[in-house]
N, C-alpha and C positions, 0 to 999 in steps of 0.2 A: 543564569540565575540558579543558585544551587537549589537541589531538591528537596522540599518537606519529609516526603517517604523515604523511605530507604531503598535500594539498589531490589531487594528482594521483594520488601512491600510491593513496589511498583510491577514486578515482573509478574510476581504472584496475582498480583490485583486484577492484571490484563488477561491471565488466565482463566480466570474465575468470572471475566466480564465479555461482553461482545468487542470481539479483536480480531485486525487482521494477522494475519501470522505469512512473511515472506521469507522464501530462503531462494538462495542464490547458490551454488556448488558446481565444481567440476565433474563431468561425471565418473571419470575414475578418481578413485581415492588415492591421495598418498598426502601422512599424516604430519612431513613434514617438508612440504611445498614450499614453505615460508620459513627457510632456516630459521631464521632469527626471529625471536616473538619480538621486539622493538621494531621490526620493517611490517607488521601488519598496519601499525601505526603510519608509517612512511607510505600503504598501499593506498587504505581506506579515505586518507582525509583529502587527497585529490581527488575522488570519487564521486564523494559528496554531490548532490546534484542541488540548487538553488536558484530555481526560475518565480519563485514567488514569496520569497523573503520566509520561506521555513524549507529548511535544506532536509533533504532525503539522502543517507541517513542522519536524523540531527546526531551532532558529535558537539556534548557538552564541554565545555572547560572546566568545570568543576568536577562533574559526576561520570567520572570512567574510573578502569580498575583491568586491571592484566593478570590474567589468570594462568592455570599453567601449561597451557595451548591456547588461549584467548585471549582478546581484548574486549571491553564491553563498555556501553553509554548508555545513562539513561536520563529521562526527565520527566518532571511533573508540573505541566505549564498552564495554569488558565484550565486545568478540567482536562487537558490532555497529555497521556500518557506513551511513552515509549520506552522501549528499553530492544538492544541489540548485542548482538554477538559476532566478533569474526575470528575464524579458527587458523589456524597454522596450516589446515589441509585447506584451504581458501573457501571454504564452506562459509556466507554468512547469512545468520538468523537474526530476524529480524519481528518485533512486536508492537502493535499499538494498538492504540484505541481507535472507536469511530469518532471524528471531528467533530461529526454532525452532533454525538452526542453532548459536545463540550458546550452548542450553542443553543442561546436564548429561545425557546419558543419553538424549537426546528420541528416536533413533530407535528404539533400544532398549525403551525404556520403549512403543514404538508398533509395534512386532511381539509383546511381549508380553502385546497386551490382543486382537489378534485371532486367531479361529479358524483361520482360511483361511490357507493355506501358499500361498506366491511360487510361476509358474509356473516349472518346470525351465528352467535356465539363467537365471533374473533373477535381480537383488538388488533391494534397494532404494537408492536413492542418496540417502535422507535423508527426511522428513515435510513435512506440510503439517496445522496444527489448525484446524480448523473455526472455533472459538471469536476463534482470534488474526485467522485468515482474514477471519471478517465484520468485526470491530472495527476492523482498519484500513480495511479497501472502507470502511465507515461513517465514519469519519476523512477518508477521502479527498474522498467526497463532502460534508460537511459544508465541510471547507475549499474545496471547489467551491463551495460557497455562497455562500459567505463574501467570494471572492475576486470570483466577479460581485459581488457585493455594491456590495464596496468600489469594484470599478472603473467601478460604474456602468454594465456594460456592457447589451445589450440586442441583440435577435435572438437568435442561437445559439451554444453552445461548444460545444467539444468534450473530453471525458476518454474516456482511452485510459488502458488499465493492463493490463501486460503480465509474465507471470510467464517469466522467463528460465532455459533450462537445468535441466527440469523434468521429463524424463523419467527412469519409474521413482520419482519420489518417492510416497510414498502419503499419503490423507491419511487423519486420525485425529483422537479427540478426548482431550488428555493428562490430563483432567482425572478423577481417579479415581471420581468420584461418579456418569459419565453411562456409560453402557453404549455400549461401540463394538467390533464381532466383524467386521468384514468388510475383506476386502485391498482396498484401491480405489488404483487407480497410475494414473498419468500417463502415456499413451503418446505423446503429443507432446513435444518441446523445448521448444518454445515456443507459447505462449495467449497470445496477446491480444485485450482485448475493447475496443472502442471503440462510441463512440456519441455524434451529433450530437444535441443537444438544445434547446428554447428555454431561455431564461435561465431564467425564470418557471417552468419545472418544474425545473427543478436546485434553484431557492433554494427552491421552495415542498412537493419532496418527494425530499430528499435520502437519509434515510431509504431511500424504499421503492426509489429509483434502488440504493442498498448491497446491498439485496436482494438485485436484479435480477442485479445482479451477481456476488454471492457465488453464488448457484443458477446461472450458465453455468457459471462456475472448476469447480463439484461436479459437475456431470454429467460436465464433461471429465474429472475423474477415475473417473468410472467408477460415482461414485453418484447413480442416475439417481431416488432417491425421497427427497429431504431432506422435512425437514417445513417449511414458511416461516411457521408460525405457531410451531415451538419455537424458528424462528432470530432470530423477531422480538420472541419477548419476551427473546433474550440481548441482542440490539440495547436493546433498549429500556431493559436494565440498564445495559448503557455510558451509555446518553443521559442517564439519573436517575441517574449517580455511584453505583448500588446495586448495586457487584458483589462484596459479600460474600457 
């Protein structure tokens, strides 16, 4: 579906709003990795990762644009925002919105399942769910895989994913079936987690890398005792397509 905004409106818009911000890169630079700007196209779109009928990164039909070491996609679907980047030096950036915020009622529906009252003088500026939380980190990383994969790369990369303008949101889990009582917020703006890695553990356990990383995001919010065997078998539902 073609996009209402423009390529820039949208980018700009996720900057100025609560956005994740991922980037993906080799860790040495060399700026033209990808002789040909038409093979980043050729790298990217087997990449794509698609275990829940909205693909990581979504790559529009309509709305992309090749720049002059770039390729880029973007869309504005339903309240929800993305727009990406991938470079010639295999560097790609990546931007969207929170989900949660695109949906009906979510904060609402996430002050009504906890006990624990906000301390005097906070609000909350919006959610964060557990469940959507790991699924994309798992997504991400997977396209991490992928992407060395494809490029053939070797020695180390680096992922970085950075939750933007994040304070006071709390996280929660919307889904009525799992029991969730406790206020947990965000006392920074901004999280980011980053990590050099060899290729060979990115491609060979991208997985338990999603983990790793969903369990830093939760303690910065404030829940310092998750369990990583119940988050691993929601993982593991994404991975098997078995998320009924």
């Amino acid at each position: 579906m073609p996009s209402v905004a423009s390529a820039e409106q949208i980018r700009e818009g996720l900057k100025q709003s609560p956005h994740w911000k991922v980037i993906v890169r080799p860790r040495t630079f060399d700026a033209q990795l990808i002789p040909e700007l038409p093979d980043c196209w050729k790298i990217i779109e087997p990449c794509a990762v698609s275990l829940r009928g909205w693909d990581f990164p979504h790559i529009d039909r309509s709305n992309r644009a090749n720049g002059n070491d770039w390729i880029a996609s973007w869309c504005d679907f339903m309240g929800h925002g993305e727009y990406w980047r991938f470079f010639q030096s295999g560097q790609f950036v990546h931007l969207s919105s929170f989900r949660e915020d695109a949906w009906p009622n979510a904060l609402q529906t996430a002050l009504g399942r906890v006990l624990e009252k906000p301390p005097i003088g906070e609000e909350p500026a919006g959610c964060v769910d557990v469940v959507e939380a790991l699924f994309r980190l798992t997504e991400v990383h997977e396209f991490a895989a992928r992407l060395c994969q494809r490029m053939a790369l070797e020695g180390e990369a680096e992922i970085t994913v950075v939750w933007e303008q994040v304070r006071s949101r709390i996280l929660t889990v919307l889904e009525f079936s799992r029991a969730w009582w406790g206020y947990y917020p965000s006392a920074e703006d901004r999280l980011e987690y980053s990590r050099e890695l060899p290729v060979t553990s990115i491609v060979g356990n991208s997985a338990g890398l999603a983990l790793d990383a969903a369990l830093w995001f939760f303690h910065r919010f404030q829940w310092n005792d998750p369990n990583r065997t119940v988050l691993q078998n929601d993982q593991q539902k994404l991975l098997t397509r078995n998320l009924r």
